[in-house]
Each structure stands twice: as C-alpha cells, then as structure tokens.
N, C-alpha and C positions, 0 to 999 in steps of 0.2 A: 542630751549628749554633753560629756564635760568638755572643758575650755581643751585640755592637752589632747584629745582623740579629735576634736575639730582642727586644730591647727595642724596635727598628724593625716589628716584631710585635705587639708591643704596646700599642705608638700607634696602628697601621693599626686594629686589630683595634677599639680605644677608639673612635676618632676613626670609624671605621664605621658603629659605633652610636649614636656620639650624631648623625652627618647623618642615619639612618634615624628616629631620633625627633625629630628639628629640621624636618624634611622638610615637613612639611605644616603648621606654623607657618609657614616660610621661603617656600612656596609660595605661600601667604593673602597672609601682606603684599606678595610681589612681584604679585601680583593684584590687591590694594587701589589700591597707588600707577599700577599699569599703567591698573586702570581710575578711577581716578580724574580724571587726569592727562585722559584725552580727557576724561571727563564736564564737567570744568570747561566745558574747550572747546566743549562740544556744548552745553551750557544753551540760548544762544541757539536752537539748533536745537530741543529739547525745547518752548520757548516757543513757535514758529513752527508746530510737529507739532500739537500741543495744542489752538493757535485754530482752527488747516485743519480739526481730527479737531470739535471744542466743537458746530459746528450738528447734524451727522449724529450724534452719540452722544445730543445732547438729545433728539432724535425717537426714536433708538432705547429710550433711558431709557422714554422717556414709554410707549412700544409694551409694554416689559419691564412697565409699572407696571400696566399694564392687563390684558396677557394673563399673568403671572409672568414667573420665570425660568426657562431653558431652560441650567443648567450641561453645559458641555463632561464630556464622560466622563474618563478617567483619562487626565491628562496628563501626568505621572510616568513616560518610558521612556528609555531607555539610545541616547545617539546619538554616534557619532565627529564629525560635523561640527560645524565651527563656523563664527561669521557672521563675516564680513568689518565693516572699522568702520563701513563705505558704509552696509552695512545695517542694524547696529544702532543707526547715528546716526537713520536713517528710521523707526523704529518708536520710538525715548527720546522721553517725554513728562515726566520727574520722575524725580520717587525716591522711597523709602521710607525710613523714617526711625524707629528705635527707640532713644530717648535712654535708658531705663533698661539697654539690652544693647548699646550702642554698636554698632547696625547702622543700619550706612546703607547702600543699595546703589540700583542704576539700576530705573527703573522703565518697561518696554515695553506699549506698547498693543493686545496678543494672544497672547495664550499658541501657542507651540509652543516644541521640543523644543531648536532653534536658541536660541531666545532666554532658554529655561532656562537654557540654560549658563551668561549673561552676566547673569542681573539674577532682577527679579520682574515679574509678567506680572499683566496684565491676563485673567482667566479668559472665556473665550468665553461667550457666553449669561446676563451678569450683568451691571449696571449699570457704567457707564463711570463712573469715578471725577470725578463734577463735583460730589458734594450735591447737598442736597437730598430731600424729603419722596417717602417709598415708594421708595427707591434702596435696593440693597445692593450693593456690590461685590463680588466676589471675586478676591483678591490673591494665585497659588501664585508658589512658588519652592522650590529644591531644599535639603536640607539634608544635611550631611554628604560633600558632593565636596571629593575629596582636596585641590582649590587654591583652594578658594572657601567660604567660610563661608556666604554668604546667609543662608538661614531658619537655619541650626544649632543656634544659642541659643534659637529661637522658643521651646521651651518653658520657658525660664526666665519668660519674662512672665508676671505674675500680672493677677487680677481688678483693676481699678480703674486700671493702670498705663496708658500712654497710649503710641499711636502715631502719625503724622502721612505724610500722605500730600502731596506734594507733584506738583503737576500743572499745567506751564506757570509763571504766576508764582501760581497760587492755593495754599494749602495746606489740609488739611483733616486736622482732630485727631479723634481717637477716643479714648474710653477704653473699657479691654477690661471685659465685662459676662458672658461665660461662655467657659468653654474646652471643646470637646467632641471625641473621638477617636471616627472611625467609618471604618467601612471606605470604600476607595476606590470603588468606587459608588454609597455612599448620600446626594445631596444633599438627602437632604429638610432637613438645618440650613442649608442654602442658600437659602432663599427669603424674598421681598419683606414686611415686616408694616406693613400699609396707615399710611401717615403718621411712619412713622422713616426715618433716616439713619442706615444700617448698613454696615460694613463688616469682611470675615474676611479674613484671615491664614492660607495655608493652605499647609502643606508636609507629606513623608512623615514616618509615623514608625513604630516606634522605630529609634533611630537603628542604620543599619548592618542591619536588616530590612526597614524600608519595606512592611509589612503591613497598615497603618493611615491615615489622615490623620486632621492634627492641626490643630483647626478655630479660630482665637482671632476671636472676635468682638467688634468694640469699637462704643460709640453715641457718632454725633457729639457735640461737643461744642465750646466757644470756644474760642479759640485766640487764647490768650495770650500777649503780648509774652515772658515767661518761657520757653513752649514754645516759639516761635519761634524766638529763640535758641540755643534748644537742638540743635535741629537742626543750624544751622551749627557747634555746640561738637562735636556728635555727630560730624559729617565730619571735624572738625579732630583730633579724638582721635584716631578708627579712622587717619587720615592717620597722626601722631607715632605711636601704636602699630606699623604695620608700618612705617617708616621706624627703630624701634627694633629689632624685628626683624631685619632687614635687618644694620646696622651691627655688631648681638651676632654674626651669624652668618660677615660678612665679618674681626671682629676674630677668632672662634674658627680661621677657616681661616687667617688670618697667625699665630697660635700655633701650629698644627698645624705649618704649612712651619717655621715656627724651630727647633722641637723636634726634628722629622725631621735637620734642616740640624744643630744641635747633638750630637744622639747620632750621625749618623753620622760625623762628626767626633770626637769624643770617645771612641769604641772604634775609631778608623783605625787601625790597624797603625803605629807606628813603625818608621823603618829600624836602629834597633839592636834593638828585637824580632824584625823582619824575618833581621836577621845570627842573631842569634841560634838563632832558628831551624832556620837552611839550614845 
C-alpha cells in the first residue's frame, strides 16, 4: 500500500471516530434548532390550545381533588412513529423549562408514545397543569434518545432548585422538595395532598437501563421577575449551545475535505517519479 492511501487511512479511520462520538451531540442540537424553530411559531397556537383545553381541565382538576389521582400505567415504550407538526402543533400548550440544567423543551397536553418523542407530556390521570390548591401534576418525558435530550440531565437537579412550567401565557414555578426513584408501577408518590400545589418531573432511569423512574417533585412557589427571565435566557442558551454545535461540527468536516484534498495531492505520483519507474 503506498505512503498517500495509508495516510488517507488514517484520517478516514480518525475522522470516523470522532463523527461516531460527535453524533449524538450533533444530532441534539440539530433537534434543538429544528424544534425550536416551529415552537417559536406555534406559541400563539399553544396559547389558543391552552384557553380551548382551561374550562374542561378545571372540572377535571376539581374531579381529580375530590375522588384522587388515577396515574396512567407505564408510559415509557419503544415506537418508530412519529407525529406529523399538524399534530404536534394541536396537542403544544407550553414548555418546560429548567434554568439550573438549560432544558427547555415543548410541553403536550397527554401523554403518549407519539408525543414522547417530541417534548414532555402531560401524564394521564393527574392534574392538568393550571395551579392551584390540592393539584399535582405529573410531567413524563424520555431521557437518553440518541437525538434529543429532554429529561436526560433530570437527575442533575437537586432539592431546592426550581423548575417552571409554562402553560398558554401563564407560568408556574416549583421548587424541587424531594427526589424519589421507584419502580415503574408504583405511583403511590403520585398523588394529590389536600391543599398543595405540586408538581413531579418524571422520566426513566438509569440512564441506558430504564428499570426505574426518577420522580423530582417540586412545591409551588412565586414567580419572580428573576425566574421569569430566566426562562427565556434558558431557550436562548440551549438555542446558541446547539447553533455552536452545529458550526464545530460543519468546520471539523471542511477540515477533514482539506486534509484528504492535501494528502492526496501531496503523495501524487510525479511524472519523473512516474519515468522513473517504468
């Protein structure tokens, strides 16, 4: 084998490995800016969603405060399909928002398998996220898919830190008050304790076995011009973050072509090497 196909070898072989470990950075942030990019757009829509859904969730609320909560079974399974933006725009009511771990992502108003893919869900048979006394919500989303972060850092939040729930134009803050890991059937940390406004956070875990869910519970709390802010600081970071991304990954592949384009030029065969030769 000549010196310029080895070294051409070399770089293939390099430049290989680092796209297999760039990969699922590269893929987040092209998912961050893809979905971001409609979310802007659909706001108004999530507003619209939000008022239509506000009377029929207050009644249901009120139902849940009286008789408990009746949490969905394990909503955590493996699906090839994905939703179309028609239909994810028709179920976005907000987002979710965690300024200490720069997650921000879309928030739908029902959990299923479809909607996993794209955001964080509203969990079946739990308080609809308006506030309010004797409410708990529950909030799943996935953690650890190969092109999407969502929950993934969830468990870096600790006790005291704060998340904020945005729903239509209202927002609602929580600080987190315990963290508890149990199996995916057991919701007894799920339910309603007469006269609080609670709200969990709930994704699989551990990461890459998903044997467990990982339960963060935060109690309402005000919501301060400071945290307010923050949110939109929160969208605007994770935004420049994969827009950084992005750029690293497009400059490393115009190095990779120059190099290639270089060495194979730079061991070509000369025609008095050539003469030579023959």
């Amino acid at each position: 084998m000549s010196k310029r196909f080895k070294n051409l070898l070399v770089l293939l072989v390099f430049f290989a490995g680092l796209a297999v470990f760039a990969y699922p950075f590269v893929a987040s942030a092209l998912n961050t800016v893809s979905t971001q990019i409609p979310q802007r757009e659909a706001a108004v829509q999530a507003e619209r969603n939000a008022k239509q859904l506000a009377a029929k969730k207050k009644a249901e609320n009120a139902e849940l405060a009286a008789n408990g909560l009746r949490p969905s079974g394990d909503v955590f399974k493996e699906t090839s399909k994905t939703a179309s933006a028609k239909y994810l725009n028709q179920h976005l009511i907000g987002a979710v928002a965690i300024p200490s771990l720069d997650v921000y992502v879309p928030l739908y108003d029902q959990t299923n398998e479809v909607l996993l893919q794209s955001g964080a869900t509203v969990l079946g048979g739990t308080s609809y996220p308006t506030g309010g006394a004797s409410t708990h919500t529950v909030i799943s989303a996935h953690a650890g898919l190969p092109t999407k972060a969502l929950f993934t850092n969830l468990p870096k939040l600790k006790v005291n830190q704060r998340f904020i729930l945005t729903v239509g134009q209202k927002r609602l803050a929580y600080q987190v008050e315990k963290i508890d890991v149990v199996l995916p059937k057991d919701v007894s940390k799920l339910q309603i304790e007469a006269g609080r406004d609670l709200a969990t956070l709930m994704t699989c875990t551990p990461y890459g076995i998903n044997s467990h869910r990982l339960l963060v519970t935060g109690k309402r709390v005000p919501l301060k011009q400071v945290a307010a802010e923050s949110i939109d600081d929160t969208a605007k970071r994770q935004w420049w973050q994969a827009i950084a991304k992005i750029i690293a990954a497009g400059l490393a592949l115009i190095i990779f072509i120059i190099l290639m384009i270089r060495t194979w030029h730079k061991y070509r065969p000369t025609k008095s090497s050539q003469k030579i030769h023959n």
